[in-house]
N, C-alpha and C positions, 0 to 999 in steps of 0.2 A: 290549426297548428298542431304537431304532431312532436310528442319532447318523445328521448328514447335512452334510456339506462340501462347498458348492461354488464352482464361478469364474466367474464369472459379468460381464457388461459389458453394461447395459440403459437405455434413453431412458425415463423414466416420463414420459409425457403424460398417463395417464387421471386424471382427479377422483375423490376420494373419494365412495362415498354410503352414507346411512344414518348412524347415531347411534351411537358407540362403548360404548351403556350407561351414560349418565350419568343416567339418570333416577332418581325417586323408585325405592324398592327396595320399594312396596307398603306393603298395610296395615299397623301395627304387627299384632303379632301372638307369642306364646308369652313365655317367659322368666318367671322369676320375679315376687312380686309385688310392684311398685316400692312408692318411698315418696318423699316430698320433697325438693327439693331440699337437698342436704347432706348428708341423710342416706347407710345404709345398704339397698342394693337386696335384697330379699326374695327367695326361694323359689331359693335357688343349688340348682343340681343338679351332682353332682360324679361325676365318673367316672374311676375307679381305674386307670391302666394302659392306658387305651386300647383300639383294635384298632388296631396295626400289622401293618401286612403289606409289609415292604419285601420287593421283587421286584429280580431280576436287569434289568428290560425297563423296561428302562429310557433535522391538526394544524390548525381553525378556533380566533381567539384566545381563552379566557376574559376575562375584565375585562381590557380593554385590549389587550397583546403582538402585534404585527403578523406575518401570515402569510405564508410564503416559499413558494411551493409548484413541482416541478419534475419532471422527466420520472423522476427516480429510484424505488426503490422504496420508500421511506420518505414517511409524509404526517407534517408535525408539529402541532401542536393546543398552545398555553397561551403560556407568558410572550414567549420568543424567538422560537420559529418555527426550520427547520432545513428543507436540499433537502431534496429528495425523496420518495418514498412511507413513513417511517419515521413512527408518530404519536406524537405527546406531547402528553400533559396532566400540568396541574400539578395539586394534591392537592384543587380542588374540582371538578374534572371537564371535561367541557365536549366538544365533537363535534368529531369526526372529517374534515380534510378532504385533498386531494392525490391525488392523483397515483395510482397502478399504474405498471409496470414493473418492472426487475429489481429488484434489493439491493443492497447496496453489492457493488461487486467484490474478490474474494479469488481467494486459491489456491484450485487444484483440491483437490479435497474427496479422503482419504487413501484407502485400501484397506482393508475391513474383513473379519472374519472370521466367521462365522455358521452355527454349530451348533447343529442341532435335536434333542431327544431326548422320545420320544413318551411321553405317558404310559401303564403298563400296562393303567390303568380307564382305560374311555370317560366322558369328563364335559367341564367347558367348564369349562379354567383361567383363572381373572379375575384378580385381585391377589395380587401377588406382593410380598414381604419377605427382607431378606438378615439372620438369625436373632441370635443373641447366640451362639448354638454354634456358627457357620460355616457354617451348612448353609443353601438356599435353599429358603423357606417360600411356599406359594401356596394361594389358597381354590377350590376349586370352586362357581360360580357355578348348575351346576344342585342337586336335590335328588337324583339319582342318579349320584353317591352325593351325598349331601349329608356332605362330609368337608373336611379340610385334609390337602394332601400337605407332603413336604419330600423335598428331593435334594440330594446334596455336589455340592461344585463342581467335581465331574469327571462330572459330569452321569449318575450312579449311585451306588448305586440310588433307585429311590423307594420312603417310605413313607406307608403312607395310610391315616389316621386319623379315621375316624367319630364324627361330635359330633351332636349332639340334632336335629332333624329339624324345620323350621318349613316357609312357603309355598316360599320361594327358598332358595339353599343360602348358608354364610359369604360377609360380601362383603370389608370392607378388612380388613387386617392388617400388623401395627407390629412391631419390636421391642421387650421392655419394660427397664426398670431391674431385673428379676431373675432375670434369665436365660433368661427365656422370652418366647415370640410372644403376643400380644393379637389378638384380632380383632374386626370386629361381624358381626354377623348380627340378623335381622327381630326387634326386641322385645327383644334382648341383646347382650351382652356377653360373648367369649369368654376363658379363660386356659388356653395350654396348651404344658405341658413339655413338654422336648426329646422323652422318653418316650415321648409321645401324650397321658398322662395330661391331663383338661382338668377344669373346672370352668366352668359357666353361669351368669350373672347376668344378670335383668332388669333392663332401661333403667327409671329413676323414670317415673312415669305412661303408664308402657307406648309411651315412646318409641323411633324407629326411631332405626336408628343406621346411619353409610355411610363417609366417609372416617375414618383414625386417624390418629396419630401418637404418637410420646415427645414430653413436653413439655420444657420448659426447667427446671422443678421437678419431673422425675424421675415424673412421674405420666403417664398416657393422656391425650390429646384426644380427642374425633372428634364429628363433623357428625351432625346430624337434620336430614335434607333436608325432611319431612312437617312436624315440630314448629319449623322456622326457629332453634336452637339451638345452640350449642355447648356440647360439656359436657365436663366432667372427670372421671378416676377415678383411683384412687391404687390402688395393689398392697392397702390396707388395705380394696378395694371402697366407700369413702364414694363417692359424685355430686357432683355441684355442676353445676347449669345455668345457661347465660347465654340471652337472649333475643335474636339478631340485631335491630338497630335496624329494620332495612326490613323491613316485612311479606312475608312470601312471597320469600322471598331464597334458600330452596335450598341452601342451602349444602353444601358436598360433597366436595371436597378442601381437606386440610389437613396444612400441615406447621411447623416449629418454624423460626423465623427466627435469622439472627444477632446479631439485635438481641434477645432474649431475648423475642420475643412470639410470638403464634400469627398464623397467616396464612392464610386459606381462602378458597375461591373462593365468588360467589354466584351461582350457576346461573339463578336464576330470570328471563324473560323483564323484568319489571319489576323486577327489582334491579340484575342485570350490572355488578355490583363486584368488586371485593379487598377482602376485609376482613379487618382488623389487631386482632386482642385481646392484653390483657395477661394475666396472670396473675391478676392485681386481677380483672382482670372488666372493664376498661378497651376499651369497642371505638371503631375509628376504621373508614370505611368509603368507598374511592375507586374513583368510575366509570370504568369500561375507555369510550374513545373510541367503540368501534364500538357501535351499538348491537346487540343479541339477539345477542352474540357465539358465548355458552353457555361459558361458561370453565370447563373438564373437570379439568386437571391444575395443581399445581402443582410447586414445586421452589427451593430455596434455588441461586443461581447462583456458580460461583466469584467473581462479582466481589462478593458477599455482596448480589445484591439478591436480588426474589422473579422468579420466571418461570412465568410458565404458558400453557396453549397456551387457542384460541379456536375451539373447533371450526367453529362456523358459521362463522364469520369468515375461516377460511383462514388464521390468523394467530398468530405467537406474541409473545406481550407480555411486557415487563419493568416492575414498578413496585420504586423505589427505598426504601425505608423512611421517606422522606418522604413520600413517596406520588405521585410523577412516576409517570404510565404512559408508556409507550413501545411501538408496536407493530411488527413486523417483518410483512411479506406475504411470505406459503410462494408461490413464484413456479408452481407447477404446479398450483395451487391444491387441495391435497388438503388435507383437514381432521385437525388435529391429536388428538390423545389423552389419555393421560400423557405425563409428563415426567418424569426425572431428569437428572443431572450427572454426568457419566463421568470418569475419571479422566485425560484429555488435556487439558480445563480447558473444557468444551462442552458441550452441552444438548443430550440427544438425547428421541427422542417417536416415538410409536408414530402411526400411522395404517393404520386399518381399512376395510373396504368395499375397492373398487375401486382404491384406493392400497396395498394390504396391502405395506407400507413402515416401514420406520424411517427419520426424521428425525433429522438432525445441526442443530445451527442455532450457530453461534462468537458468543462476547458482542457483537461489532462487527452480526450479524444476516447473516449469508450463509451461504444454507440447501444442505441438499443431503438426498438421497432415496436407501435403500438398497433393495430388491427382496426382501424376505424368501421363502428358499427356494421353501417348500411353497405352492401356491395360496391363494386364498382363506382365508388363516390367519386373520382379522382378528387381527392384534396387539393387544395389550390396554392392558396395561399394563408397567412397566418399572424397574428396580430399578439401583442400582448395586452390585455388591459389595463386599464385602471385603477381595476377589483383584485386584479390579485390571477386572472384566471390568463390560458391564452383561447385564444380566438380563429377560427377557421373558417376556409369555405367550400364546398363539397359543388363540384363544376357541371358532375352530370347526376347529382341527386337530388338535387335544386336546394339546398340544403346548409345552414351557417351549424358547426359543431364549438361545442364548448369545452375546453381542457381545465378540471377543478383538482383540486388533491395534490397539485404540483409536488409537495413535498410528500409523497406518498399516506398512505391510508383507504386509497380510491380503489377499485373493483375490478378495472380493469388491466392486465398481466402485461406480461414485454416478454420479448423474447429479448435474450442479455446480447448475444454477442461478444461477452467477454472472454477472455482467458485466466488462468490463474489470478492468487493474490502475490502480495509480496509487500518490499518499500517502492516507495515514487522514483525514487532515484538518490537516496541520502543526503538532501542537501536543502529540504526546507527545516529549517530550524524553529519550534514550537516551545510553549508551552503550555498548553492546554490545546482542546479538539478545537475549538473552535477558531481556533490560530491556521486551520489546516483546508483551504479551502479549494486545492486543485481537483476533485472531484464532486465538484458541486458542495452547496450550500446545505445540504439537507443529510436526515438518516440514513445511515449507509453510506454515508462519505468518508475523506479520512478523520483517521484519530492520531493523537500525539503519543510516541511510542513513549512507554513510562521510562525504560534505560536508555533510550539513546537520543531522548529528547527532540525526537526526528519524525516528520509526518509520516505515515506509511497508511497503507490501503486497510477499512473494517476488518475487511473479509478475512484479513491476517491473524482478525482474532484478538490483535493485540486490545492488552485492559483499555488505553489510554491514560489522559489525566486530566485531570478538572478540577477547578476549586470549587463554584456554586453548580447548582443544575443547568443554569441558565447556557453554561458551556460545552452541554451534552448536543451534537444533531438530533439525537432523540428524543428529548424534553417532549416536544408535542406530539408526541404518543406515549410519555407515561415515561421516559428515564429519567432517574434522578442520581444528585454525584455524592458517594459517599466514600468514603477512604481516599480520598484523589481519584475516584474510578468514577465514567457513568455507569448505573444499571449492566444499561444493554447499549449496541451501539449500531445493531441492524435491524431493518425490520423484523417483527415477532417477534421480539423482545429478547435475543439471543444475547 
């Protein structure tokens, strides 16, 4: 097992290319023999104990709404219209128009930390899960081995766990409601103890299965990209399948909203939606602006909307639970992946190909680019843990990376992507920094303007105001608040 720290300070200019693997996952194929919807899935094969082998080595209007369009990088799209290159549409859809250029302007983007740790088997780790045990769970994508590993979050050791053998190897994988990982794989459904110990179920009418999740009623989600589907399973192995409304919609990631509904992306060329399911069975289903976006990832955002990235598109979008889209332009133009939400209060995303990069992107939309170690890793996918850290997987380095430092301090640089500073837009009203939390959670975000009581950007310079330290972002690196001020309020202690 091979760990790797370094310091690093790098310009990313090159594009991403090539597909991060979000396609159909192939024929259905193996698993048990299904049965109808609702029912119980036939032909479980179970397997006692496993093979472990842990190892040391470890914005044009809709109906009506006039359009503002402006040199920034935001375009807006539906009721109001907004500068800049940022797009929005309201929840019946509608096209894309503005601008290119930067993002809005923020702080400089923090110092992160990134540790690689190689896996023992040669294989190509895909999706990744942070477990019910504490341990980090991820599928191997080829069929040699065709297994699921796990590793603690001191990045050893690994164990690696051999499951039933179809065309491709396990693809997504969830945490469940009983203590163990779920995953899908070509024709089934996986469940498998901390152990190793698993058990195999086929999808009803020998449906493919690709993204998963926990639901909001304690039961599995996950996506038939082949069969246009979403479906359910409960620890009791019943089914229940839904029909996506648009034909040939793809669908493909999926995760549990805060609004108590499901949320997935629709991949497919002619659908390029978000789509919103209830429990019921209830779908609602809103177009992303760009068109043939290819929307890969998704992810519930601290500010409780959906977020997901657009890989064609170069672009990461927000829709609200009313169904506003909103789109952000990645300024280096590299194509996005997964996505989760780190524990600094930010959305970060993998990009593969020629960008072999982690993305940072702050709710306000101001992106930045980190240089993942090892070459041509393509990053994969991306997890948040537990611990505080997020979590990745490097596709062709055989390799799970580790994201520390979140709230900077860490070693390794970003190239910014920003534009100037300024205010946000005059209209969030504060009384202390920590009132102010549209670019992220952490140092170098905003501050509360001392005269005008109004969040605006660090980098403005402005004093702030604070009663205890406790209200400074910079506390945990050493600022403290005296006169109404913190210290400092960006990194190095400015």
């Amino acid at each position: 097992m091979k760990k790797r720290s370094v310091c690093l300070g790098l310009l990313l200019t090159a594009s991403a290319c090539g597909d991060p693997g979000s396609g159909p996952a192939g024929a259905p194929a193996g698993g048990g023999a299904g049965t109808s919807p609702g029912s119980t899935a036939g032909g479980g094969s179970v397997a006692t104990g496993g093979s472990a082998a842990p190892t040391a080595g470890g914005a044009a209007p809709t109906a009506g709404g006039p359009t503002v369009s402006g040199g920034g990088g935001q375009a807006t799209t539906g009721g109001t219209g907004t500068t800049g290159g940022q797009s929005t549409s309201g929840a019946g859809g509608g096209s894309s128009a503005g601008g290119g250029g930067s993002v809005i302007g923020g702080p400089a983007p923090p110092p992160i930390t990134i540790d690689e740790y190689l896996a023992p088997t040669p294989s190509q780790p895909g999706f990744i899960a942070y477990g019910p045990d504490g341990n980090v769970w991820f599928t191997h994508q080829s069929t040699k081995p065709s297994a699921v590993s796990k590793l603690d979050k001191s990045g050893m050791p690994f164990s690696l766990y051999m499951v039933n053998v179809t065309n491709i190897g396990p693809r997504g994988i969830a945490p469940g409601p009983d203590g163990n990982v779920w995953y899908t794989k070509q024709g089934g459904i996986g469940q498998m103890q901390p152990s190793g110990a698993y058990t195999e179920f086929g999808v009803p009418n020998g449906g493919d299965s690709a993204g998963i999740c926990l639901g909001p009623d304690m039961a599995l989600w996950f996506t038939q990209q082949l069969h246009n589907k979403v479906s359910r399973v409960g620890t009791d192995k019943q089914f229940k399948d839904f029909t996506v409304p648009t034909a040939n919609s793809a669908p493909l990631a999926i995760v549990a909203g805060k609004d108590g509904n499901l949320w997935f992306t629709e991949a497919g060329v002619g659908a390029n939606k978000i789509g919103q399911l209830s429990p019921a069975g209830a779908f609602k289903e809103f177009p992303i602006p760009t068109a043939a976006s290819n929307p890969t990832g998704i992810a519930v955002g601290p500010d409780g909307n959906l977020w997901f990235t657009e890989h064609d598109a170069h672009k990461i979008g927000k829709v609200t639970p009313a169904g506003e889209v909103t789109e952000f332009l990645i300024p280096s133009g590299n194509s996005p992946g997964r996505i989760a939400t780190g524990a600094d209060g930010n959305l970060w995303f993998t990009e593969a190909g020629a960008a072999n990069s982690i993305g940072r992107i702050t709710p306000l939309g101001q992106v930045s680019e980190y240089p993942v170690p090892s070459k041509a890793s393509d990053p994969y996918d991306i997890v948040a843990g537990g611990d505080g850290n997020l979590w990745f997987t490097e596709l062709s380095s055989n390799k799970i990376g580790r994201i520390s430092n979140l709230k900077g301090g860490g070693t390794l640089m970003a190239s910014s992507g920003m534009g100037g500073g300024g205010e946000l837009g005059g209209d969030t009203v504060c009384k202390k920094d920590t009132d102010c939390k549209e670019s992220g959670q952490a140092c170098g975000g905003d501050v509360c303007s001392t005269d005008k009581n109004l969040c605006v950007l660090a980098v403005s310079m402005d004093k702030g105001s604070c009663v205890a330290d406790a209200d400074c972002w910079c506390k945990s690196e050493g600022a403290t608040c005296s006169a109404g001020h913190c210290s400092f309020t960006v990194h190095g202690g400015i």
